[in-house]
C-alpha positions as CSV (number, residue, x, y, z in Angstrom):
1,X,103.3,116.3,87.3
2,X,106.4,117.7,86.8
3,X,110.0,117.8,85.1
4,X,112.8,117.6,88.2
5,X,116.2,119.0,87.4
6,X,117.3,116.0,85.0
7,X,114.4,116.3,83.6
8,X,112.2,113.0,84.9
9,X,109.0,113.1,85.7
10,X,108.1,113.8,88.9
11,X,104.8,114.0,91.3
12,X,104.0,114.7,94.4
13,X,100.7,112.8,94.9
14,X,101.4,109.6,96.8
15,X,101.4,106.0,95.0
16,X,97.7,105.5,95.3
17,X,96.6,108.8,93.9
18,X,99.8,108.2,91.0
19,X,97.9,105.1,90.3
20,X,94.2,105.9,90.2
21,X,94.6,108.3,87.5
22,X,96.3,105.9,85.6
23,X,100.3,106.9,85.8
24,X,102.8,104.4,85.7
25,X,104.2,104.5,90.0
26,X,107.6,103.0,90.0
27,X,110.0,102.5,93.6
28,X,113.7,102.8,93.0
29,X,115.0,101.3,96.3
30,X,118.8,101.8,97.2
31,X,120.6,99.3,98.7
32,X,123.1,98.8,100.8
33,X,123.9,95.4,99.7
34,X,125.3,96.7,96.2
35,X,127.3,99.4,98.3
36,X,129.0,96.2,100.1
37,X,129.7,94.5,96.5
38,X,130.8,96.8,94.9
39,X,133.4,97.6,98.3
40,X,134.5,94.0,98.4
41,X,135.0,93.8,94.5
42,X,137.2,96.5,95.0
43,X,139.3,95.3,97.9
44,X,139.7,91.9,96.4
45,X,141.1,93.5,93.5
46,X,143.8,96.4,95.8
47,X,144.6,93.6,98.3
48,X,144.5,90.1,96.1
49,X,145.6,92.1,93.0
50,X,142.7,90.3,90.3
51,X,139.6,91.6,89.6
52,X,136.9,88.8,89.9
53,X,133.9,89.0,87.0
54,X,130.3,88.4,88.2
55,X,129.3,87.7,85.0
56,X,131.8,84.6,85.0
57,X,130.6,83.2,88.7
58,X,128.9,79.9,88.0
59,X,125.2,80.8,89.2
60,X,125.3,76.5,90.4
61,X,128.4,77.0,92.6
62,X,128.1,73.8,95.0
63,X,129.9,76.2,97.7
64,X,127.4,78.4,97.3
65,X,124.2,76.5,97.4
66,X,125.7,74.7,100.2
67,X,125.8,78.1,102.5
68,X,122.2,78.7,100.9
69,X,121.1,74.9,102.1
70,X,122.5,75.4,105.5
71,X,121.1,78.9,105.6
72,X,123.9,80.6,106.1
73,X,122.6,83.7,104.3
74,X,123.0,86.4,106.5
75,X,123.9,89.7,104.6
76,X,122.5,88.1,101.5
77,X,119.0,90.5,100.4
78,X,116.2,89.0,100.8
79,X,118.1,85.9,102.6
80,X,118.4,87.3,105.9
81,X,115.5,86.8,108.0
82,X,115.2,83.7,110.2
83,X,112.1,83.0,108.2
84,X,113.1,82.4,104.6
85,X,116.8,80.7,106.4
86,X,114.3,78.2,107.6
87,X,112.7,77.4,104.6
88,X,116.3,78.0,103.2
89,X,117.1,74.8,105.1
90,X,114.0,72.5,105.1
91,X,114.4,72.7,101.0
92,X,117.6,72.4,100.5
93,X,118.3,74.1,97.0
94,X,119.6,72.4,94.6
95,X,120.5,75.0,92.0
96,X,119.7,78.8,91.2
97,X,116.3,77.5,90.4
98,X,115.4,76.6,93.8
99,X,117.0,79.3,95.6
100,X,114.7,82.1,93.2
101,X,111.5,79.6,94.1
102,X,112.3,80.5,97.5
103,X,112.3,84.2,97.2
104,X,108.8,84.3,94.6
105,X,107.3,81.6,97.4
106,X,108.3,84.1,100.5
107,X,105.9,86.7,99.9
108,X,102.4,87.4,101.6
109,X,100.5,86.2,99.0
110,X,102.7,82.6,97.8
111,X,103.9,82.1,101.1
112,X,100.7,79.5,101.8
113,X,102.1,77.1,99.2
114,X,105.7,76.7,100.6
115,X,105.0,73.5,102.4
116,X,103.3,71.7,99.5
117,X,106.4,73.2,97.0
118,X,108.8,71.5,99.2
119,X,106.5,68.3,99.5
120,X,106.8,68.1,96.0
121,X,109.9,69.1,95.2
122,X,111.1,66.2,97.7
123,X,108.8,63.7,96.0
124,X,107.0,63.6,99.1
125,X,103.0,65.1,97.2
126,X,102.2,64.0,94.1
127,X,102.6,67.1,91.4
128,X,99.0,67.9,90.0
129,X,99.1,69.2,86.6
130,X,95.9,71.1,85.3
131,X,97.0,69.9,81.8
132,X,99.3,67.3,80.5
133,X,101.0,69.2,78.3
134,X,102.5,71.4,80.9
135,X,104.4,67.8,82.5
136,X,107.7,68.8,80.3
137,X,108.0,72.4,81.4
C-alpha cells in the first residue's frame, strides 16, 4: 500500500489479494458514454444556442420510455445488447422504475427471475408476498 502522486491510496496486489486482507477494492470505470453527453450537451448549446439542464429532464418522458419500450436503446449503457433490448420490449416500461428493474434483473445472478417479473408486472402470476405488510411498498 502506497500514496500515488495525489496522494490516494494505491496497491498493486490484484482485487482478490486487496480483498482478503480486508481493504476496501473499488473499480473506477471510464466511459465513453459520458464523453458522448457531455459532446452533445455542448453542441446543442454552440449550434441551437440554449443549454439544456439534466437535472430538469423529466425522468417519465413518454418519448423516452417509448424508444426504451421499443428497444431502441442502442448507445444507451447498459441498454445496448440485443439481450436486455429484448427484455426491453417484452416489458414494456412504463416509467423510470421499470426501466432500473430491468438493469438490477439483467445480471448473472437476477437474470432467472425476469420472466416471472414481467408475468407479474403484466398481471399475468399472482405477486406472492412473504408478509402482508410488505403489499403497500
Amino acid at each position: 500500500l502506497q500514496r500515488g502522486s495525489d496522494e490516494a491510496f494505491l496497491t498493486q496486489y490484484t482485487m482478490n489479494e486487496v480483498e482478503a486482507i480486508g481493504l476496501l477494492k473499488m473499480d473506477f470505470l471510464g466511459l465513453r458514454n459520458l464523453s458522448i453527453i457531455d459532446f452533445t450537451l455542448k453542441a446543442v448549446k454552440r449550434v441551437e444556442g440554449y443549454e439544456i439542464r439534466l437535472k430538469e429532464i423529466p425522468l417519465n418522458d413518454a418519448k423516452t420510455l417509448l424508444l426504451f419500450q421499443r428497444g431502441e436503446t442502442s448507445g444507451v449503457f447498459q441498454f445496448e445488447s440485443a439481450g436486455i433490448r429484448n427484455v426491453l420490449r417484452r416489458l414494456g416500461p412504463e416509467n423510470i422504475e421499470d426501466v432500473a428493474a430491468v438493469n438490477a434483473l439483467y445480471r448473472p445472478g437476477p437474470m432467472q427471475n425476469i420472466d416471472t417479473f414481467i408475468a407479474r408486472k403484466k398481471g399475468k402470476e399472482a405477486i406472492r408476498y412473504p408478509d402482508d405488510s410488505l403489499i403497500p411498498i
